[in-house]
Residue, then its C-alpha position, 0 to 999 in steps of 0.5 A: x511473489x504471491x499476491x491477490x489483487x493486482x493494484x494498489x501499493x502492495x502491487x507496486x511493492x511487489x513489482x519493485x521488489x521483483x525487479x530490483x531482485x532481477x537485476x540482482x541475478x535471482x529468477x523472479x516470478x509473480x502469481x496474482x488473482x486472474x479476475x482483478x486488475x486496473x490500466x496499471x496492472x500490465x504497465x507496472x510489469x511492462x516499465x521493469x527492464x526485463x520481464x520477470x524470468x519465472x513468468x506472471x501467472x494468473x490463478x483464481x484467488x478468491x477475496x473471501x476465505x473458502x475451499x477456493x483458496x485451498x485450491x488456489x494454494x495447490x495450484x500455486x504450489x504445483x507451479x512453484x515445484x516445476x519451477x523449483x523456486x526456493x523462496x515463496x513471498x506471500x504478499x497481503x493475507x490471501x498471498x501469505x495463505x498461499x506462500x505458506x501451503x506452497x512451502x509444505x512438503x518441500x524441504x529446502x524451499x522457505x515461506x515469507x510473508x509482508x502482511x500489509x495490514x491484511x486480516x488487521x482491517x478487519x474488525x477483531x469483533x465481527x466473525x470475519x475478524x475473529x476466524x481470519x485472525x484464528x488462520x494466521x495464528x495457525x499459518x505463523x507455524x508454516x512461516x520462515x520469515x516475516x518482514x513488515x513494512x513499519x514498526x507499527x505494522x509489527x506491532x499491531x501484528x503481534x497485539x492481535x495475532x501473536x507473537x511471531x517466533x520465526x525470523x521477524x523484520x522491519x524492513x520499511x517500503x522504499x523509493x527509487x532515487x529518480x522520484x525524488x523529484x518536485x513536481x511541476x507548479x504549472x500542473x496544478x488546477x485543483x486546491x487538493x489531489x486524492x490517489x488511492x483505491x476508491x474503498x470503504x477504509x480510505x476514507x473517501x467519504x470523509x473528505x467529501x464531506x470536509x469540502x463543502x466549507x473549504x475555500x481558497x484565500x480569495x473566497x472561492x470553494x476549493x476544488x478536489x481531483x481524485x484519480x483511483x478506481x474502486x467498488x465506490x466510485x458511483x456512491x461517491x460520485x452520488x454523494x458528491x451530488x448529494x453534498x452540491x459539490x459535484x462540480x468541484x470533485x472530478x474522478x480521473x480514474x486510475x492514473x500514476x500518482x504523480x500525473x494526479x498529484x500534480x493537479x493539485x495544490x494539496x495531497x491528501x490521504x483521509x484513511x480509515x486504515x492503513x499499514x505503509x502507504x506509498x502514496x505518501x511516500x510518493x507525495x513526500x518525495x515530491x516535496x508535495x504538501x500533504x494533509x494525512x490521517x494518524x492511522x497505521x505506520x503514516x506517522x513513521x513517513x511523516x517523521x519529524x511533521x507528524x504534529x500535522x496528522x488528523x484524527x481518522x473519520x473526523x469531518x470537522x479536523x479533516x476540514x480545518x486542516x483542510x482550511x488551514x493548508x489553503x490559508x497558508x500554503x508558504x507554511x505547508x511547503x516548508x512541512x513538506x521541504x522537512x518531511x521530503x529530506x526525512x523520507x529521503x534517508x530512511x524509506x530507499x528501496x535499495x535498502x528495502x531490497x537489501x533487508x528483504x534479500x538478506x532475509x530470504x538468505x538467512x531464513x534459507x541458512x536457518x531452514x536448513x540447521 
């Protein structure tokens, strides 16, 4: 597994997967950017029943495309010979990059790749935009598998990229059984929880700027907990001085996502951008309400309540749906009761195994015709 920055939901897809790929008898490793980790980088690993059999490895990864990722690409391709792995997963554009240059030269061994919207955040009219786009184009020829989170994730893949010829998927993120799980009212001490990368795309900004009408039914301002660490966490702590309301906001720093969610009465996710976030699926099956944007593959999680999304960088929906949860919360948990049966059936993380290994035997049987 190959990935660059070791925090967030790629993070945890990727260590899900490897464990649950561990107990199945295959030999895991996982390579990740030696600069970038947060206090859950080592305790998602630590919490797996055996360390992965093929080590964790750090190498330098750069977050902007140059001559560093050639040389990452090398490196971890050095590693996966004296490891002689068979199979190179590529997580998020620079793990991707890496999978398919470890692949070349070696036949037999196969190259796979999970976007996680990657490149697709970037804007198709700025410069980053267009050469990121041009190098996936180029790399689909190196690519084995492709497995996308949501069919929205595929979509949009092609839309902008191409059309993907190789052995292609949609293999949906999933939980384990056990977070199936409401979670404990007594918690609560905050109207609404945030969880997530304090960045730019998540929309943060807009949240903040959708508190400072929203009240609660006896009149008092609503309240609002983040947990999550970030390049914007002081610019949004000045905004919040700035909007007067620094002391309704508390930034916890990063915490599991269900300790945050707890605190709070509502769980919201305001992004800009997203591909498959597990914070929802995380918020969902803890039968929490939860107020969303109608970004990315968010309305495959939502299923049946997607009526309820709001539209992205929209201050005015974000804080009338806001206004609306606090006004009548009996409504909002019954949203929640349907979207939790609706996320238990379809996003299992046995079955995102099962498609994910399923794929790597297939790409394998086909690499070798």
């Amino acid at each position: 597994m190959v990935l660059r920055a070791p925090i967030g939901g790629l993070y945890r897809h990727v260590v899900d997967l490897s464990g649950m790929l561990a107990k199945r008898g295959h030999q895991v490793g996982i390579v990740m950017d030696s600069e970038v980790e947060d206090a859950q980088t080592f305790a998602r690993i630590d919490a797996l029943p055996e360390p992965p059999a093929l080590g964790v490895h750090r190498v330098r990864i750069p977050r902007v495309l140059g001559l560093g990722d050639f040389t990452a690409s090398f490196k971890i391709r050095d590693l996966a010979n004296s490891l002689k792995v068979d199979v190179v997963h590529g997580h998020g554009a620079k793990g991707g990059f890496s999978a398919r240059w470890a692949r070349l030269g070696v036949p037999g061994r196969i190259s796979a790749y999970t976007p996680h919207g990657g490149v697709l955040h970037y804007s198709a009219t700025s410069l980053a935009g267009i050469l990121f786009r041009r190098v996936e184009w180029f790399l689909l020829f190196m690519t084995d598998a492709m497995t996308f989170e949501s069919a929205y994730a595929r979509s949009e893949f092609e839309h902008q990229i191409g059309k993907v010829k190789c052995l292609s998927r949609v293999i949906l993120n999933g939980l384990d059984e056990s977070e199936f799980e409401p979670l404990d009212a007594a918690d609560i001490d905050h109207d609404f929880a945030y969880v997530g990368e304090l960045r730019p795309i998540k929309g943060i900004d807009v949240m903040l700027r959708a508190l400072p009408g929203v009240k609660r039914p006896d009149g008092q301002p609503a309240t609002l907990v983040l947990g999550g660490g970030g390049p914007e966490e002081m610019s949004l702590k000045a905004l919040a001085q700035e909007l007067g309301i620094s002391q309704r906001v508390e930034f916890v720093g990063v915490q599991p996502a269900r300790s945050v969610f707890g605190r709070g009465r509502v769980a919201i996710v305001p992004s800009r951008g997203e591909s498959l976030p597990y914070v929802c699926l995380e918020a969902a099956a803890a039968s929490k309400p939860l107020i969303a944007t109608r970004v990315g593959g968010i309305a495959e999680i939502f299923g049946p309540t997607s009526a309820s999304l709001v539209p992205p960088e929209n201050v005015s929906a974000l804080a009338g749906r806001m206004q609306a949860a606090l006004d009548d919360m009996p409504a909002e948990q019954a949203e929640a009761e349907r979207r939790f049966a609706h996320v238990r059936e379809g996003f299992s993380m046995l079955a995102m195994t099962d498609g994910i290994e399923a794929a790597y035997y297939d790409a394998i049987a086909a690499r070798k015709r």
